[in-house]
C-alpha positions in Angstrom: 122.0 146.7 108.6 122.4 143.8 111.2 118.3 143.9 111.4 118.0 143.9 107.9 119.9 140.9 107.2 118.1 139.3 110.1 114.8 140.1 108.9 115.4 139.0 105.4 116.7 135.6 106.0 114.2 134.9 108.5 112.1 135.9 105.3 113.8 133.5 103.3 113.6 130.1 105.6 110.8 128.8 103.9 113.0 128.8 100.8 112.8 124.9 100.1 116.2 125.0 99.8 117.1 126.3 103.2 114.5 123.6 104.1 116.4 120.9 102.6 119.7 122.1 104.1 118.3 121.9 107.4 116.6 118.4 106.8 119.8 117.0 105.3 121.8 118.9 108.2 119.7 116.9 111.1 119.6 113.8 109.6 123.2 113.6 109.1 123.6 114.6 112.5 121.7 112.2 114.0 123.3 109.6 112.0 126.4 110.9 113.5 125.7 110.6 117.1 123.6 107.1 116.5 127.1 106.2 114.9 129.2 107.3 117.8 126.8 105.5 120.4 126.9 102.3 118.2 130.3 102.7 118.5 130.9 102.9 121.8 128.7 99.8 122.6 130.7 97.7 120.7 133.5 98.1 122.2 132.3 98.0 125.3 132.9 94.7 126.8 130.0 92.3 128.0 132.1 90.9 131.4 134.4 92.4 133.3 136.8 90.4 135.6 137.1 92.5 138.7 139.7 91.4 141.7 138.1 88.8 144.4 134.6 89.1 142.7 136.0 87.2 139.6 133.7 88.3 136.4 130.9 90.4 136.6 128.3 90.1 133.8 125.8 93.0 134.8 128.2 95.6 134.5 128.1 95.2 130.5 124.3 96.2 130.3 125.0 98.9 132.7 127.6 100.2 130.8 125.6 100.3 127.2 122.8 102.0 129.4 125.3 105.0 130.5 126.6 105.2 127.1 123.0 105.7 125.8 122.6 108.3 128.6 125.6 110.1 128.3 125.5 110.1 124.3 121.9 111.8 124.8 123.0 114.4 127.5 126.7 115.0 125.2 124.0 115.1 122.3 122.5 118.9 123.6 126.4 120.4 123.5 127.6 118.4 120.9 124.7 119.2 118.6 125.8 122.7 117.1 129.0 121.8 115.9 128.6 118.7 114.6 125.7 119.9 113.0 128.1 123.0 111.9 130.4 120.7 110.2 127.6 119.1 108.1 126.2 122.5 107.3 129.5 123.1 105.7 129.1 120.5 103.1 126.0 122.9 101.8 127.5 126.2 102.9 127.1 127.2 99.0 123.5 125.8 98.7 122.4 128.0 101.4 124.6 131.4 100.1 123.2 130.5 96.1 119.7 130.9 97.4 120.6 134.1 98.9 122.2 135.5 96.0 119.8 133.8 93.7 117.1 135.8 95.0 118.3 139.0 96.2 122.1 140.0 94.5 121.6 137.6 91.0 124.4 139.9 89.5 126.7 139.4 92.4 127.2 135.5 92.2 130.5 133.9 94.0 133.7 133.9 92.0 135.5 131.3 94.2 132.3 129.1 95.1 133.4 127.1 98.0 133.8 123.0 96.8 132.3 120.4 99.5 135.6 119.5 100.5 136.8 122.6 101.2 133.4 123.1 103.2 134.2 120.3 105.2 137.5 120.8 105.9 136.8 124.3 107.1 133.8 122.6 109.4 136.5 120.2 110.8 138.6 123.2 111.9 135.6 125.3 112.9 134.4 121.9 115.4 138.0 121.7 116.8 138.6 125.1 117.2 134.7 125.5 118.8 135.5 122.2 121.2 138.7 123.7 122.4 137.4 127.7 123.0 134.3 125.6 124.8 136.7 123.8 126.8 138.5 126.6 128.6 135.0 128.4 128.7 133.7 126.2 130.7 135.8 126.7 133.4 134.5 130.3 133.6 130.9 128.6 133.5 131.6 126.9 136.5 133.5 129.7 138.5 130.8 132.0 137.6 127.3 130.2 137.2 124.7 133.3 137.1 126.4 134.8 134.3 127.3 131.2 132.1 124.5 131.7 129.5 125.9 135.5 129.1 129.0 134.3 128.4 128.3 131.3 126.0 126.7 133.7 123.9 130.0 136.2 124.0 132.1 133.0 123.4 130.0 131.0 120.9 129.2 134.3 119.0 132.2 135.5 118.3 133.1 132.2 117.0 130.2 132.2 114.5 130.6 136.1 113.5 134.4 134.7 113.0 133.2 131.9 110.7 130.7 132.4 109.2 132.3 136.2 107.8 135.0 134.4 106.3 133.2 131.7 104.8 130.7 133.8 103.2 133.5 136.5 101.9 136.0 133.7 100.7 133.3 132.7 98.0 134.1 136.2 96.6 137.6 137.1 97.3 139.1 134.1 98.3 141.3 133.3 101.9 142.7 136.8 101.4 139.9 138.3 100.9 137.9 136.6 103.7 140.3 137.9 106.4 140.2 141.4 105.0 136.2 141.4 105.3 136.7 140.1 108.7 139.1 142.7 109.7 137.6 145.1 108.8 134.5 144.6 109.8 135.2 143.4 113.5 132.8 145.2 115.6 130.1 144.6 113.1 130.6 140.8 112.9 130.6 140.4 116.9 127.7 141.7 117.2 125.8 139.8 114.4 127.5 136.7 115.7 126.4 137.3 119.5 122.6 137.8 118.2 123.1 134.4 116.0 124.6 132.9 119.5 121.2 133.4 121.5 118.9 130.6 119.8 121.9 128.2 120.3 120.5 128.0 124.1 116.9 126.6 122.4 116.7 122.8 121.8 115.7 122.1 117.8 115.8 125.9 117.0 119.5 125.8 117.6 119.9 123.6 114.8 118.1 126.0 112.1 121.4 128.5 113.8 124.3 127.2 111.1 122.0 127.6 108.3 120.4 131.0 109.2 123.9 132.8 110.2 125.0 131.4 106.2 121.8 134.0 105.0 122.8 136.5 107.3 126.4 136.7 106.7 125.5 136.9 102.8 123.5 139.4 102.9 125.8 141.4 105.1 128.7 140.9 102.8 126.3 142.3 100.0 125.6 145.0 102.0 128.8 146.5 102.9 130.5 145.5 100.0 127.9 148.2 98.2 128.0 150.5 100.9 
């Protein structure tokens, strides 16, 4: 089932529309960090009085350069879910073109509307942030294994998303948590796969798209099984 779904989407990825979600996904995300680095220049101050040296004007261009620098580095963890909270916005773009092609007498009975899309990206980014935050600590303590357990974290995280998402176009909140429930084992595991390519640069950013496909065509699936 899980290789299925896999195999189809990846099928489907050529679907100009997939290929406009991505382009539309990148772009706003790399207006987002440009924004955010702009940002932080500005108010960055150009002198800096510091005690018995009296003002300092150097430290203002070396301070925009570390910005740049750590915006860029910030830029390969910050990536996903920023560019998970924009995928949002076209969450039903990406699961009409699923449907549209492979279930056209199953359409959603509760599309999700772009604001709802985006508030559920803004909780998903917190609520990746904060599980990424304590991880972290268990990167550190135990290096060898840290890509083994970003994948466990991070994929349980999209299984947990992206399920309720997709099944809340069809059954609403209620419904959502049900499929996800129910399905726990299944979703995991589908979520763990989908966490791998996060660790590629520029394929990582095809992941929030591609786990949408996925996710719909599992939903399909069970829900006829």
């Amino acid at each position: 089932m899980i290789l299925s779904a896999f195999a189809t989407s990846f099928a489907q990825l050529s679907d100009r529309r997939f290929v406009w979600v991505v382009l539309k996904s990148i772009g706003l995300t790399v207006l987002a960090l440009l924004a955010v680095t702009l940002g932080l220049q500005w108010v960055m101050p150009d002198t800096i009085r510091l005690p018995w040296l009296g003002e300092v004007n150097w430290i203002g261009n070396w301070l925009d350069r570390a910005v740049i620098f750590a915006m860029i580095v910030a830029s390969i963890f910050l990536m996903i879910p920023i560019s998970s909270v924009v995928v949002g916005l076209f969450l039903e773009a990406v699961a009409d073109a699923v449907e549209d092609r492979h279930y056209p007498d199953r359409q959603a009975k509760q599309p999700i509307t772009v604001l709802q899309g985006a508030a559920e990206g803004l909780r998903f980014l917190g609520l990746m942030i904060f599980v990424n935050l304590i991880a972290l600590v268990f990167y550190v303590i135990f290096t060898p294994l840290a890509p083994f357990i970003f994948i466990v974290v991070n994929g349980i995280l999209l299984g947990r998303e992206y399920a309720q998402l997709v099944a809340m176009r069809h059954g609403g909140h209620a419904g959502g948590r049900a499929f996800r429930k129910s399905n726990r084992v299944l979703i995991w595991g589908t979520g763990m796969l989908l966490a791998v390519p996060l660790l590629v640069p520029i394929l990582n950013l095809v992941v929030p798209v591609f786990g949408v496909a996925v996710f719909t065509h599992l939903y399909h699936q069970i829900d006829q099984s």
